[in-house]
C-alpha positions as CSV (number, residue, x, y, z in Angstrom):
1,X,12.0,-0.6,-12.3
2,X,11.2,3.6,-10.8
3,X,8.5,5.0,-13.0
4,X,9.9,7.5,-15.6
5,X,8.6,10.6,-13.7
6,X,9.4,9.2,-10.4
7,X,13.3,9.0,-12.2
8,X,12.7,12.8,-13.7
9,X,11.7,13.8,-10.3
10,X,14.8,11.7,-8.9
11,X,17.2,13.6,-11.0
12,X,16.0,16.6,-10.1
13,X,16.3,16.3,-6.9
14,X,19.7,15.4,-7.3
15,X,20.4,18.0,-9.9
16,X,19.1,21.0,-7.5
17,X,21.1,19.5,-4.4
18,X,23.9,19.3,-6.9
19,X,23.5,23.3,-8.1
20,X,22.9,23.6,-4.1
21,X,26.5,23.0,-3.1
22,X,27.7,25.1,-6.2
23,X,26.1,27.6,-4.4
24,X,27.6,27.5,-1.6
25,X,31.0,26.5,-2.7
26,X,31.4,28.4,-5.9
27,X,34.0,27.1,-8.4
28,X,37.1,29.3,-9.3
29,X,38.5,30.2,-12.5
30,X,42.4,30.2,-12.4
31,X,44.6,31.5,-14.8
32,X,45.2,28.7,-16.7
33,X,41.3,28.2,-17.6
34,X,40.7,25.5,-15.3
35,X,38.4,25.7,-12.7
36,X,38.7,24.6,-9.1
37,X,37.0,25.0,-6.0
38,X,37.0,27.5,-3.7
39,X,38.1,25.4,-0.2
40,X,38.0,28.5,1.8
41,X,34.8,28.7,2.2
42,X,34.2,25.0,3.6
43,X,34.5,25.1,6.6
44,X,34.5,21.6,9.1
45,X,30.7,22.6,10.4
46,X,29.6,23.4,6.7
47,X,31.2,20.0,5.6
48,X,29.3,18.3,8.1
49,X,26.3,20.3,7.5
50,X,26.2,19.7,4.1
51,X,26.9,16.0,4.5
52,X,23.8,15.7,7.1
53,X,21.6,17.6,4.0
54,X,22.6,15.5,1.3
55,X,21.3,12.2,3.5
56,X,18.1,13.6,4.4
57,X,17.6,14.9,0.8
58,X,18.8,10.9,-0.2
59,X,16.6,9.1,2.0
60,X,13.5,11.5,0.9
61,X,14.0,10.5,-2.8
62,X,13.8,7.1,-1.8
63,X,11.3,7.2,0.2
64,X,9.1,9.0,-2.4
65,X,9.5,6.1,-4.9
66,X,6.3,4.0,-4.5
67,X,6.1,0.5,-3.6
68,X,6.0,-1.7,-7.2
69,X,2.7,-4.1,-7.0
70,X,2.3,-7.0,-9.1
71,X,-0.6,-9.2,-10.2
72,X,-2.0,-12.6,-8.7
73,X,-4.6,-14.7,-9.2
74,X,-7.1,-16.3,-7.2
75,X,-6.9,-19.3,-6.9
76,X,-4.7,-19.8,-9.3
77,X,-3.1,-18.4,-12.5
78,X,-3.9,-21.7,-14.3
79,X,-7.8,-21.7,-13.3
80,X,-8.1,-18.0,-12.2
81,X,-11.8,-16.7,-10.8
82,X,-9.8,-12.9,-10.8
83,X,-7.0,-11.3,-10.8
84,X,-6.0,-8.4,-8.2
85,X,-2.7,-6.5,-7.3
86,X,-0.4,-5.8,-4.3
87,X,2.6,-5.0,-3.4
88,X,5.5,-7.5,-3.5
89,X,6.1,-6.9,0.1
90,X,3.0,-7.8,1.1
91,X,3.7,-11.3,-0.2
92,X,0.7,-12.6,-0.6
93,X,-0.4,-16.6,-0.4
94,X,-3.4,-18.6,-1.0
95,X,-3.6,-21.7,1.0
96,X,-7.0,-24.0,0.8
97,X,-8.9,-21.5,-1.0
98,X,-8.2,-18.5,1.3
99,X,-6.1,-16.0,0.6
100,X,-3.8,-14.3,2.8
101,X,-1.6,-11.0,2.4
102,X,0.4,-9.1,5.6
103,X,1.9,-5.4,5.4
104,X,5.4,-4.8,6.3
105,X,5.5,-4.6,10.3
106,X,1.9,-6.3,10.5
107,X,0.6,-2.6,9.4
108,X,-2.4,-4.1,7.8
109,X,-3.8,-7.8,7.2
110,X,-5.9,-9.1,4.1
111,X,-7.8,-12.0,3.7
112,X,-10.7,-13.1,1.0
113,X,-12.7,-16.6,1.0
114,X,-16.0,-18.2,-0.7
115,X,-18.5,-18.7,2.4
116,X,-19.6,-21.9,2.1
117,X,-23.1,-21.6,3.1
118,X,-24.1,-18.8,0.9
119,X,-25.0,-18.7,-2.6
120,X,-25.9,-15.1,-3.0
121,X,-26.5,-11.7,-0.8
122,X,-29.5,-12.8,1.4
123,X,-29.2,-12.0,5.1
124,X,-26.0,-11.0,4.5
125,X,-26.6,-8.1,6.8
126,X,-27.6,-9.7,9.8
127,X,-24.4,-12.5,9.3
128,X,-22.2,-10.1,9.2
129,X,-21.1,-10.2,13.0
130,X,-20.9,-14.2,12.9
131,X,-19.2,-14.2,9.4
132,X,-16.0,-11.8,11.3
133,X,-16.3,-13.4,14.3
134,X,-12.9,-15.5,13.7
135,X,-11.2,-12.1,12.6
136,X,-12.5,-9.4,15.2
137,X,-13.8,-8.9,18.9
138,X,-15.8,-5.9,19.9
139,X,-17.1,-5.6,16.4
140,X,-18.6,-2.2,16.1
141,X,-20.1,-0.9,12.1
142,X,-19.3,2.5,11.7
143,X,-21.8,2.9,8.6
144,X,-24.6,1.4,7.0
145,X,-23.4,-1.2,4.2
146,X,-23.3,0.5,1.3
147,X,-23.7,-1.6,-3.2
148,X,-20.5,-0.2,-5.2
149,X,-19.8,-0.7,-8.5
150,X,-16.1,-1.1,-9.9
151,X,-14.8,-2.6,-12.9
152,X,-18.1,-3.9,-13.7
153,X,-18.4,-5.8,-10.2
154,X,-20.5,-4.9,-7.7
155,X,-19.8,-5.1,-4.2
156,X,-21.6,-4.9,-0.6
157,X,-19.2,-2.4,1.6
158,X,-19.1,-2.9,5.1
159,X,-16.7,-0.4,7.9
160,X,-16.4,-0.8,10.9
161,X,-13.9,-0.8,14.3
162,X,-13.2,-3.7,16.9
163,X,-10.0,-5.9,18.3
164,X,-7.9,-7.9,16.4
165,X,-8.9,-11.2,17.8
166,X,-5.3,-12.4,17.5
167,X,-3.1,-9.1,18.1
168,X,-5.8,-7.3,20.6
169,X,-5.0,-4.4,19.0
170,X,-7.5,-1.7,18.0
171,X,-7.7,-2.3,14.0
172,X,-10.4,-0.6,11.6
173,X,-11.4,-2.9,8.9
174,X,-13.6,-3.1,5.9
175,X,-15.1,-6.0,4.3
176,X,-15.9,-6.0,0.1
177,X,-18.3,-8.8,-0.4
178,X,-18.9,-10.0,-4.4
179,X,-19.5,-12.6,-6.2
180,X,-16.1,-14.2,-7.9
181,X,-18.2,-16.7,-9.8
182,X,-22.0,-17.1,-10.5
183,X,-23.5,-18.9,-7.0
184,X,-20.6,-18.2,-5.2
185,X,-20.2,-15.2,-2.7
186,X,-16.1,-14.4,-1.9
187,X,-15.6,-12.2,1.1
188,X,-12.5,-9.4,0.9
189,X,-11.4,-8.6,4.0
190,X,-8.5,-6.0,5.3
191,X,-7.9,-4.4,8.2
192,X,-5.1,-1.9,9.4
193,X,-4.2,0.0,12.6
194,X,-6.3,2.9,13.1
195,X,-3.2,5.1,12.8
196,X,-1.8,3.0,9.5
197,X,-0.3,5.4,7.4
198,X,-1.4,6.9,3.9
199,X,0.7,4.2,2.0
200,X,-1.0,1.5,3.4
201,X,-4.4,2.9,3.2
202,X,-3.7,3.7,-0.9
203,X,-2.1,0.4,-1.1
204,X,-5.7,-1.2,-0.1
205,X,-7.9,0.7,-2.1
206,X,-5.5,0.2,-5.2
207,X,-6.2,-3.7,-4.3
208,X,-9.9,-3.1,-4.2
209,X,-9.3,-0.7,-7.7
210,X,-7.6,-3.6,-9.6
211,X,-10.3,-6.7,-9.3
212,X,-10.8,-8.3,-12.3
213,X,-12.9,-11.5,-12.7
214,X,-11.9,-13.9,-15.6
């Protein structure tokens, strides 16, 4: 379902393009009282013109409409630790614990896990590098880890750059570490191209945004 201002803004659109060709094709008022329109002014070139306008202006209305997310649960909706959102394209799947989400045309990758070895946030810090090491080569941090707090969870922020260690391709990623049940630490991990789009980048934080635990 289109938002209800994204469909105002739709209509719009459409109702401006339609007052557009009005414009340029003005109707005429015959004697009768009806009203036709004036043919003489559209010419083959304008036609075309105007065809090639309305297409552009069609794809940009579609284009604007966001992509719809919906909810999941980890690890399951029957014995959920938290719930987060996404979009349906990025069809996520949880398979042995781990979950696992892909962007449309591998833009960006997400993953989250319980370490198994750790029970809390000690040395967290100096893991970090051996923690990614299945996920990223040439793993460089681009800022100190940094303690943030959203919907009432707090969460250890790591950035950083490297190689994705199965695409070798330059990816930037990020890493939200919290704590999805008491004694357990869950690691969220996402990274995208470094030139991944604003979508995708507003599609991650919204994931980040929408963590609930249970």
């Amino acid at each position: 379902m289109i938002p209800k201002t994204m469909a105002f803004r739709r209509h719009g659109l459409l109702a401006s393009l339609s007052l557009f060709i009005l414009a340029i094709s003005p109707p005429v008022l015959n004697p009768d009282c009806s009203v036709s329109i004036n043919r003489s002014v559209q010419s083959p070139l304008l036609v075309m013109k105007m065809s090639r306008l309305f297409f552009i202006l069609a794809f940009a209305i579609l284009t604007c409409i966001p992509a719809r997310a919906a909810t999941y649960s980890y690890p399951s909706a029957a014995d959920a630790w938290f719930t987060f959102e996404l979009p349906d394209e990025w069809n996520p799947k949880i398979t042995d614990e781990t979950l696992e989400a892909t962007a449309p045309h591998n833009l960006a990758y997400v993953a989250f896990w319980v370490l198994k070895d750790k029970s809390d946030f000690k040395n967290v810090d100096n893991d970090i590098e051996e923690i990614l090491k299945d996920s990223v080569t040439e793993l460089k941090m681009t800022k100190d880890s940094v303690s943030k707090e959203i919907n009432g969870i707090h969460f250890l922020v790591y950035v950083g750059t490297g190689k994705d260690r199965k695409e070798k391709t330059p990816v930037t990623f990020e890493v939200w570490m919290f704590s999805p049940k008491p004694g357990k630490v869950g690691l969220l991990y996402f990274d995208r191209d470094s030139d991944a789009t604003a979508e995708i980048k507003t599609s991650l934080k919204q994931m980040v945004d929408s963590i609930k635990l249970k």
